[in-house]
N, CA, C and O atoms as CSV, one atom per row, in Angstrom:
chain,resi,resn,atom,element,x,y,z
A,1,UNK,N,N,0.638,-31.746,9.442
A,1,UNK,CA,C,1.881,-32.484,9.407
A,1,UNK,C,C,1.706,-33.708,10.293
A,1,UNK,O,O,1.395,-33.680,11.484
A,2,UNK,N,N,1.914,-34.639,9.654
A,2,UNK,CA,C,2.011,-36.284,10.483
A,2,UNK,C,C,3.173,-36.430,11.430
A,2,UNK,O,O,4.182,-35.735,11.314
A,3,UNK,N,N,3.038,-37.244,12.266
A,3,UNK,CA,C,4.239,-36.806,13.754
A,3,UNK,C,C,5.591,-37.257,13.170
A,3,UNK,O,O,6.714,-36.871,13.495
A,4,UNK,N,N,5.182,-38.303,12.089
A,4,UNK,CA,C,7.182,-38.843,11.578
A,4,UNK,C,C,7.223,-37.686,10.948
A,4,UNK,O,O,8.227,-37.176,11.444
A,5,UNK,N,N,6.924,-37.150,10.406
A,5,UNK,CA,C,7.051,-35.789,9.510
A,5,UNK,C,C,7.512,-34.830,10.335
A,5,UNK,O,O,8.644,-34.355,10.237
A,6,UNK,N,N,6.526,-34.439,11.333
A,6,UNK,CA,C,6.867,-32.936,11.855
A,6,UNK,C,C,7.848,-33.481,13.212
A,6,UNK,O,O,8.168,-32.576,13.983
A,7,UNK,N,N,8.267,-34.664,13.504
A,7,UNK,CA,C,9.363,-35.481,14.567
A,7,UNK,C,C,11.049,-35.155,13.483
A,7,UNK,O,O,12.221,-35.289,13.835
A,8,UNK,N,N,10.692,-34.879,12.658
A,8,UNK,CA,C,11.877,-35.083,11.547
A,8,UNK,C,C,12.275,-33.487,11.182
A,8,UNK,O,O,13.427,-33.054,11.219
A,9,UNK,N,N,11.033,-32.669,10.806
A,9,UNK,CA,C,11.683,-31.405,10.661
A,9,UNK,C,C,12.160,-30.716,12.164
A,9,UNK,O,O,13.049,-29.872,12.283
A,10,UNK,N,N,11.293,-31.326,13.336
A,10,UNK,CA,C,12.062,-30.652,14.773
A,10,UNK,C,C,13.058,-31.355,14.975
A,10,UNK,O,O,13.534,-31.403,16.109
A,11,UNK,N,N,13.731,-32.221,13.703
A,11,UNK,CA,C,15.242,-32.760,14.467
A,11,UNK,C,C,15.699,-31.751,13.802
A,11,UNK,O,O,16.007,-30.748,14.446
A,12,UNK,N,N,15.874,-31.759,12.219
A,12,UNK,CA,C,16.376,-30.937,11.773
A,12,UNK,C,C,16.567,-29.440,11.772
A,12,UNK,O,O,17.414,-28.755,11.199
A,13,UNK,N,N,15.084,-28.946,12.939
A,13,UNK,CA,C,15.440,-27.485,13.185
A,13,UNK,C,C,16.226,-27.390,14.003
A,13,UNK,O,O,16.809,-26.306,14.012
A,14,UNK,N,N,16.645,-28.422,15.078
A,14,UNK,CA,C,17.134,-28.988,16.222
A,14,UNK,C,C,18.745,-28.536,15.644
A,14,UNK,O,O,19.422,-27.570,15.996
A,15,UNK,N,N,19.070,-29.623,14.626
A,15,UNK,CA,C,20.301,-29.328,14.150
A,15,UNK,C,C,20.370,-27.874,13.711
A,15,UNK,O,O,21.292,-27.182,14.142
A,16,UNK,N,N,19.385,-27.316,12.814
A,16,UNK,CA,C,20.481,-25.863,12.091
A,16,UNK,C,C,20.647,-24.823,13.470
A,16,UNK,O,O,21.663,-24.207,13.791
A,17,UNK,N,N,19.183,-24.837,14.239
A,17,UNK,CA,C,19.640,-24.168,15.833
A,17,UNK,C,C,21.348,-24.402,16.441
A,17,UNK,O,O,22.030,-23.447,16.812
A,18,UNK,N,N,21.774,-25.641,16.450
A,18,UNK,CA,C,22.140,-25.850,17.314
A,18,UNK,C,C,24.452,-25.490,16.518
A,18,UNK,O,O,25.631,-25.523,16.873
A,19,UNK,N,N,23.532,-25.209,15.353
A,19,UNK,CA,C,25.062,-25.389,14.577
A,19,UNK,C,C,25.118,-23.291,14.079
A,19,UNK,O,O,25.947,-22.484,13.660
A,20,UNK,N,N,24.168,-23.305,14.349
A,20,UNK,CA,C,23.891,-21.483,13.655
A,20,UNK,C,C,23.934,-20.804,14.912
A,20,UNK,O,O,24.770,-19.920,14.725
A,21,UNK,N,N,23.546,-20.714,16.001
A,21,UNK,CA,C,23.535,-20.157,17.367
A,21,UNK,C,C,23.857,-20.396,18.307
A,21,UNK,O,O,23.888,-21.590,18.603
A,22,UNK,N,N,24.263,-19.415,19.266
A,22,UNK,CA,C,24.628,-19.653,20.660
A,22,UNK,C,C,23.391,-19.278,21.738
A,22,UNK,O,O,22.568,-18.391,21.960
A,23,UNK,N,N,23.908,-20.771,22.323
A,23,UNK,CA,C,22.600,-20.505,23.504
A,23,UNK,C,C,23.159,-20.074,25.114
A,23,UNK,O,O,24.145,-20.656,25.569
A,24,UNK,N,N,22.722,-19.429,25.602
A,24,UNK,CA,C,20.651,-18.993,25.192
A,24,UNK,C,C,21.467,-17.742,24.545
A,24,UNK,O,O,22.501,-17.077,24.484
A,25,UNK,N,N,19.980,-18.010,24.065
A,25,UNK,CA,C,19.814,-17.065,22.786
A,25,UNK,C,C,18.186,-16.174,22.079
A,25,UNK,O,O,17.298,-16.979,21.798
A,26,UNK,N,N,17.989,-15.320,21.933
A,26,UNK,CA,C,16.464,-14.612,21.585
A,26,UNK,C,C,16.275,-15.649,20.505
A,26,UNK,O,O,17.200,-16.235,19.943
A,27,UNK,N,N,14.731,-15.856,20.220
A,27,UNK,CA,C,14.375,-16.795,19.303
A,27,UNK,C,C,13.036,-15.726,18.502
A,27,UNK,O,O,12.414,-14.984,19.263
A,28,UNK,N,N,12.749,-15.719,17.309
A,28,UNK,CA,C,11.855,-14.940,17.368
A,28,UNK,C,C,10.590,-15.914,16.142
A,28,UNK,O,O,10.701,-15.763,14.925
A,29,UNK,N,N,10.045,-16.374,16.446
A,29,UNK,CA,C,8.758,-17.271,16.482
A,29,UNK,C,C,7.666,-16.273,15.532
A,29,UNK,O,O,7.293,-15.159,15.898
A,30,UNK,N,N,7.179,-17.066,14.007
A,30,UNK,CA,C,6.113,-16.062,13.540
A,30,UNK,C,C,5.135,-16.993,13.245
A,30,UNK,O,O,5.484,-18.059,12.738
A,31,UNK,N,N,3.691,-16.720,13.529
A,31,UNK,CA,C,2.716,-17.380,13.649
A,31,UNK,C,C,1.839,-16.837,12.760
A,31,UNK,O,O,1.928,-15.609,12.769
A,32,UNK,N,N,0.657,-17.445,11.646
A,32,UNK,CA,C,-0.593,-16.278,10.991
A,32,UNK,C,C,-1.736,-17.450,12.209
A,32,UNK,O,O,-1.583,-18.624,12.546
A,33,UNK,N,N,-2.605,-16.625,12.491
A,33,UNK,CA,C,-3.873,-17.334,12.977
A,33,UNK,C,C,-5.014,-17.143,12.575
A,33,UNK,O,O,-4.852,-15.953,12.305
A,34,UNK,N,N,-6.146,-17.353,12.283
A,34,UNK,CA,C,-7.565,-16.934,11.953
A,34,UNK,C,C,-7.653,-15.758,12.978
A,34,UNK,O,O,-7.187,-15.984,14.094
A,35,UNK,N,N,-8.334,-14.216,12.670
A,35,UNK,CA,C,-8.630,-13.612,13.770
A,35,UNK,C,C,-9.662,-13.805,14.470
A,35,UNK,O,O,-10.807,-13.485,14.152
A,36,UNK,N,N,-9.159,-14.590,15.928
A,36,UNK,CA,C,-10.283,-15.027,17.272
A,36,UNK,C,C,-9.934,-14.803,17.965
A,36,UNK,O,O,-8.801,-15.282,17.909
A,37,UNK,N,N,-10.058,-14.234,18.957
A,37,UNK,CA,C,-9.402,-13.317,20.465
A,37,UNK,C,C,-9.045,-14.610,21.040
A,37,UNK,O,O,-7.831,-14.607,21.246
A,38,UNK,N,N,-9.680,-15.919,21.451
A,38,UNK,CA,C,-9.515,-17.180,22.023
A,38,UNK,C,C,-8.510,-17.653,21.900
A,38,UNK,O,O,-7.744,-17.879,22.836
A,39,UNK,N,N,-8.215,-17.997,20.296
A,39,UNK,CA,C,-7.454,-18.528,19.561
A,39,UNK,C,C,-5.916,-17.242,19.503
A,39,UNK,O,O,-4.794,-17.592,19.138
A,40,UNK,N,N,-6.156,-16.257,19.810
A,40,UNK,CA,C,-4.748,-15.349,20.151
A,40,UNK,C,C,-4.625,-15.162,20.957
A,40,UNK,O,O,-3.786,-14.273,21.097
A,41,UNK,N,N,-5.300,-15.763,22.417
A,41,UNK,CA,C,-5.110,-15.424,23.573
A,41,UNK,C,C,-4.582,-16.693,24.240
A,41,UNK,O,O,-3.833,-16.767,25.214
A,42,UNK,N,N,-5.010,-17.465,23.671
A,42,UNK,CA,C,-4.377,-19.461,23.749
A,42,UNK,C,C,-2.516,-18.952,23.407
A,42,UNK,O,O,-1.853,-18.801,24.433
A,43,UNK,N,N,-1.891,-18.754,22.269
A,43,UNK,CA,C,-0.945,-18.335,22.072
A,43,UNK,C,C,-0.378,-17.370,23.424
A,43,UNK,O,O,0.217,-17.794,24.416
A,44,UNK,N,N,-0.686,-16.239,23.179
A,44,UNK,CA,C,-0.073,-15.937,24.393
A,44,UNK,C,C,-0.147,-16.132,25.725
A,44,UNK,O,O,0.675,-15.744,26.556
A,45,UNK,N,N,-1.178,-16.760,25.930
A,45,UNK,CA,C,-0.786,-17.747,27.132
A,45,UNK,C,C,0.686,-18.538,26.865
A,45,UNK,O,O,1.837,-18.119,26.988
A,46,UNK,N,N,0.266,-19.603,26.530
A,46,UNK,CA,C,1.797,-20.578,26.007
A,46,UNK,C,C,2.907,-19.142,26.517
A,46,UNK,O,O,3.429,-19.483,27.579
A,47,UNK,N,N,3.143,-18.459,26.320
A,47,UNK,CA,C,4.677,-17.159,26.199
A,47,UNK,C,C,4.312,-16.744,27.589
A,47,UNK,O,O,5.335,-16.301,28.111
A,48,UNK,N,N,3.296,-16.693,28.419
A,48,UNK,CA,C,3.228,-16.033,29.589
A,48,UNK,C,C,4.692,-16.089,30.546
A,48,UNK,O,O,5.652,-16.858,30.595
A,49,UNK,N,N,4.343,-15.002,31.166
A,49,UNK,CA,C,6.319,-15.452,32.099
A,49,UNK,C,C,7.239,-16.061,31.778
A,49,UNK,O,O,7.748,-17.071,32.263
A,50,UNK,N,N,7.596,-15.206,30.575
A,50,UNK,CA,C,8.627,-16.076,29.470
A,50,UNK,C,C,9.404,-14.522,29.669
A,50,UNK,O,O,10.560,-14.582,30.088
A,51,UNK,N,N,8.898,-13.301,29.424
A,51,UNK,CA,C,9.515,-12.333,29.205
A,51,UNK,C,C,9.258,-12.019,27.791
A,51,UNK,O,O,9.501,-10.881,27.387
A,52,UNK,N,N,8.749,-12.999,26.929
A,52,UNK,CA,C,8.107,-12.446,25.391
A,52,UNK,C,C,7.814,-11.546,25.096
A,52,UNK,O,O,6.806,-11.054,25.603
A,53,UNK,N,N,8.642,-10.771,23.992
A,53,UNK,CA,C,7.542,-9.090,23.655
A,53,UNK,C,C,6.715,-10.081,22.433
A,53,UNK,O,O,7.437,-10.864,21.816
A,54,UNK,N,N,5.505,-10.055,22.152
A,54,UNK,CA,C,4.199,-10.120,21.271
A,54,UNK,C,C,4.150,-9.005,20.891
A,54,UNK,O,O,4.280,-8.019,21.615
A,55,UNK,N,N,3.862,-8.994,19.144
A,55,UNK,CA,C,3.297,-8.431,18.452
A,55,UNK,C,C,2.469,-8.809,17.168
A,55,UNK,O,O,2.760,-9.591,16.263
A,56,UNK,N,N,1.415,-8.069,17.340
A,56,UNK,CA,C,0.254,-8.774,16.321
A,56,UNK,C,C,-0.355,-7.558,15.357
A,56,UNK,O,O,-0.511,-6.358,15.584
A,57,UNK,N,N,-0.614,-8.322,14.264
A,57,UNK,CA,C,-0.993,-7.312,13.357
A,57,UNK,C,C,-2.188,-7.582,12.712
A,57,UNK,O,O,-1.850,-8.456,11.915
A,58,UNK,N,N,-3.528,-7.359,12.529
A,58,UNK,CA,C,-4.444,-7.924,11.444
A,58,UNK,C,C,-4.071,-7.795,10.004
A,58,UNK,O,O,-3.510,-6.741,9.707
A,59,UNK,N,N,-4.276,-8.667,9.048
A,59,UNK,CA,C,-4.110,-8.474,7.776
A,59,UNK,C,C,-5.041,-7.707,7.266
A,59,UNK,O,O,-5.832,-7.369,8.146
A,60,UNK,N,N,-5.269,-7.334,6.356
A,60,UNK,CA,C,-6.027,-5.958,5.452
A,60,UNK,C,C,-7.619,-6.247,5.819
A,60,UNK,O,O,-8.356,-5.607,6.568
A,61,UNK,N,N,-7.852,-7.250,5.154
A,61,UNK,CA,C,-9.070,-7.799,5.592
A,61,UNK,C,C,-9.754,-8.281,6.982
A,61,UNK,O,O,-10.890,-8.492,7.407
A,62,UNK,N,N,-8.762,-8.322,7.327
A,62,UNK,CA,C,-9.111,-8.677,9.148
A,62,UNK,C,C,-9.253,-10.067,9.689
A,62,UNK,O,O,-9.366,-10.343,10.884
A,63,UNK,N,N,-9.230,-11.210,8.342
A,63,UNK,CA,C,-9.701,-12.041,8.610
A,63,UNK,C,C,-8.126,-13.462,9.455
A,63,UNK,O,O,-8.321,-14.360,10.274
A,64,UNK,N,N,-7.045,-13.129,8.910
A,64,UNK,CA,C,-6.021,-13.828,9.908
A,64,UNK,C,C,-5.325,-12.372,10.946
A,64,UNK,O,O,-5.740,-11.218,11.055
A,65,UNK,N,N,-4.267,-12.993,11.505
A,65,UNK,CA,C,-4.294,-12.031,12.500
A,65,UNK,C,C,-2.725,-12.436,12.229
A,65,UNK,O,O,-2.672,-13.651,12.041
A,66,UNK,N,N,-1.417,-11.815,12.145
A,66,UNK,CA,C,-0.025,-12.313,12.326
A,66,UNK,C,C,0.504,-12.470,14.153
A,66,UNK,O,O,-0.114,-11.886,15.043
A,67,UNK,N,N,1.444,-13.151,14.360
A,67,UNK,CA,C,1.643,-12.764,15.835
A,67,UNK,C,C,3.386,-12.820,15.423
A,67,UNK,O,O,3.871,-13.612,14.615
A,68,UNK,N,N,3.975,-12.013,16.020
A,68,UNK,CA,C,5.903,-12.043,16.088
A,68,UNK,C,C,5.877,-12.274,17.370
A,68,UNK,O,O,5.024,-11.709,18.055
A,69,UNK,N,N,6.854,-13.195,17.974
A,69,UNK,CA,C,7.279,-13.187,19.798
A,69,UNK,C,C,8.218,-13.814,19.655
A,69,UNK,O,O,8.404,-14.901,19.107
A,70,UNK,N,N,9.057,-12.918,20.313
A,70,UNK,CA,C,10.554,-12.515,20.756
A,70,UNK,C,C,10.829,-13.283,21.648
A,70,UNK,O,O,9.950,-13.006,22.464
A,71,UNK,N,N,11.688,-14.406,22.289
A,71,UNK,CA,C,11.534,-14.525,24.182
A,71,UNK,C,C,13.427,-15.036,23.526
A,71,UNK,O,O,14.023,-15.452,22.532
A,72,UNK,N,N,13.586,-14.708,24.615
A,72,UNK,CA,C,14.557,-15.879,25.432
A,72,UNK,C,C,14.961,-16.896,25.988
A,72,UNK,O,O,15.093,-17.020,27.206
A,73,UNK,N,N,15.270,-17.975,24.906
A,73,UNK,CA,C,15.448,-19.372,25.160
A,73,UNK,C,C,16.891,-19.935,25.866
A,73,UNK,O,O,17.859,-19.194,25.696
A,74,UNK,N,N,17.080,-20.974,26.514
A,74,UNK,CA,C,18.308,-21.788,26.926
A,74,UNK,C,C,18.621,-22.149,25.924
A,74,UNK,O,O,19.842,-22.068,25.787
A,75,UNK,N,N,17.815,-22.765,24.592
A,75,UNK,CA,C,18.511,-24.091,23.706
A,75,UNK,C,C,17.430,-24.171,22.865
A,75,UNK,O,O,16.334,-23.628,23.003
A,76,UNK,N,N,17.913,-25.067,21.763
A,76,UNK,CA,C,16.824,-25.700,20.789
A,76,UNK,C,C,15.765,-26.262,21.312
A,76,UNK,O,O,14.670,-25.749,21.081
A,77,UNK,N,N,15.877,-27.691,22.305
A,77,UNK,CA,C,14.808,-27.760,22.947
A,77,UNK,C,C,13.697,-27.071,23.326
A,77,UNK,O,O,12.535,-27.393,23.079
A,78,UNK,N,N,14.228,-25.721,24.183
A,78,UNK,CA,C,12.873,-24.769,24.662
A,78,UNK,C,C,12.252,-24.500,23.133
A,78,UNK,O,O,11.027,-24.557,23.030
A,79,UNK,N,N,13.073,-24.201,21.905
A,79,UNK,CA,C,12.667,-23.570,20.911
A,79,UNK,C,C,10.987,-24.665,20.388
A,79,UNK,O,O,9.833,-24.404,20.049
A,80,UNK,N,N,11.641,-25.630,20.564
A,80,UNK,CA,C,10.755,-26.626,19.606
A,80,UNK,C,C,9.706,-26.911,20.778
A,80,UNK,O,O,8.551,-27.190,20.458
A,81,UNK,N,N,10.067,-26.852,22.108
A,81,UNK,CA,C,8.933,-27.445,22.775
A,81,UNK,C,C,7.764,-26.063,22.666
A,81,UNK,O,O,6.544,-26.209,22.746
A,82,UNK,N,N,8.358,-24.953,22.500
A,82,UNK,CA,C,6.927,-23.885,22.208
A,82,UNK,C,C,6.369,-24.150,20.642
A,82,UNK,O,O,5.172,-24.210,20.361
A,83,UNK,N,N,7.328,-24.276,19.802
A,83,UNK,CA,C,6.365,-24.562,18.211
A,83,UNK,C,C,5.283,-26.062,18.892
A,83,UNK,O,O,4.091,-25.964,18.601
A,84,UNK,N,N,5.572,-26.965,19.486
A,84,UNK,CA,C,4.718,-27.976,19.733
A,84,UNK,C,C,3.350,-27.334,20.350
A,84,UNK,O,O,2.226,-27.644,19.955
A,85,UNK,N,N,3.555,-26.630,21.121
A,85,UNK,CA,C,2.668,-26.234,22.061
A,85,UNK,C,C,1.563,-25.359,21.275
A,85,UNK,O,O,0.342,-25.517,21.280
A,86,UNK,N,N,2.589,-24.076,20.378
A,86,UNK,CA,C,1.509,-23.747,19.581
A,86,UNK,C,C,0.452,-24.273,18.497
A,86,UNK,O,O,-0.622,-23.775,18.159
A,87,UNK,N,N,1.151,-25.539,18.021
A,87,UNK,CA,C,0.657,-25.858,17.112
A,87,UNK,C,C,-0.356,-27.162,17.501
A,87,UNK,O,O,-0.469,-28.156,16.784
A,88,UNK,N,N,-1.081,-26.951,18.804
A,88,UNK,CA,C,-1.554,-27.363,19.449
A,88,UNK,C,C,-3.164,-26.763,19.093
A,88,UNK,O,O,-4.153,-27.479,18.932
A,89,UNK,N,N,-3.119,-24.923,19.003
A,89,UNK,CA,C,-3.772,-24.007,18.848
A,89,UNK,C,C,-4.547,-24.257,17.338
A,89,UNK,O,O,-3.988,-23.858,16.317
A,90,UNK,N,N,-6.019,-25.023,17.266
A,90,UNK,CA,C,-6.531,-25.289,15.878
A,90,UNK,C,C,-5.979,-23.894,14.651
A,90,UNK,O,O,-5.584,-22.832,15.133
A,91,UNK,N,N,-6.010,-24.026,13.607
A,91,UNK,CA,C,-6.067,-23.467,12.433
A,91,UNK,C,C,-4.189,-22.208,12.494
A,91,UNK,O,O,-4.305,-21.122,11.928
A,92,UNK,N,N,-3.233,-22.424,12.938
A,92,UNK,CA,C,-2.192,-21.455,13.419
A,92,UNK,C,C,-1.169,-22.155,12.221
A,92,UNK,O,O,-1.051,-23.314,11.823
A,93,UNK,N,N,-0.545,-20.968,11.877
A,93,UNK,CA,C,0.308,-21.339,10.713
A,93,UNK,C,C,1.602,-20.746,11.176
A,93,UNK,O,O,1.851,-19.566,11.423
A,94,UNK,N,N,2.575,-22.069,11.264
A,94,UNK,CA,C,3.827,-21.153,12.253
A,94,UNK,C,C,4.865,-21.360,10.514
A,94,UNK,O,O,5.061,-22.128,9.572
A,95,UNK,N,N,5.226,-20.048,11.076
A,95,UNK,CA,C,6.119,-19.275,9.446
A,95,UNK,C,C,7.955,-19.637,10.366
A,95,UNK,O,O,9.003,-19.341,9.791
C-alpha cells in the first residue's frame, strides 16, 4: 500500500473507530505472517507492556503463522499507530 493510500484508509479506520466505539476500549488486531520465529517475535515485541493476550496458530501446512492480540487502547490513534508499526514487519498481512 502507497502512503496516500494507506494515509487514507487510517483516516477512514480513524473515522468508523471513532463513530462505532467507546474509548478506551479492547481492540483486537489479526495479522497472517510467513512462519519465522524473528518475524513473530518482531510483532510481539511491538505489544510488549501493553497487557496484550497473543495468540498464534500455524496454518495446516506450517508455512504462515496467524497472530490474534487483544490489548487495550485509549483511542483510534493508539489503534492505528500499532497497525503502522506492524506493518513495518516484512511480508505481515494485517486482516
Amino acid at each position: 500500500m502507497n502512503n496516500d493510500s494507506s494515509d487514507e484508509f487510517y483516516k477512514r479506520l480513524k473515522d468508523e473507530l471513532l463513530r462505532t466505539s467507546t474509548w478506551p476500549s479492547d481492540y483486537l488486531y489479526k495479522f497472517i505472517v510467513p512462519t519465522d520465529d524473528d518475524k513473530i517475535k518482531a510483532i510481539e515485541r511491538i505489544f510488549d507492556n501493553t497487557g496484550a493476550v497473543i495468540e498464534s496458530r500455524k496454518s495446516s501446512k506450517g508455512k504462515y503463522t496467524s497472530l490474534s492480540v487483544t490489548v487495550n487502547l485509549a483511542d483510534p490513534d493508539a489503534v492505528i499507530k500499532y497497525y503502522r508499526e506492524v506493518a513495518k514487519v516484512e511480508g505481515v498481512i494485517s486482516l
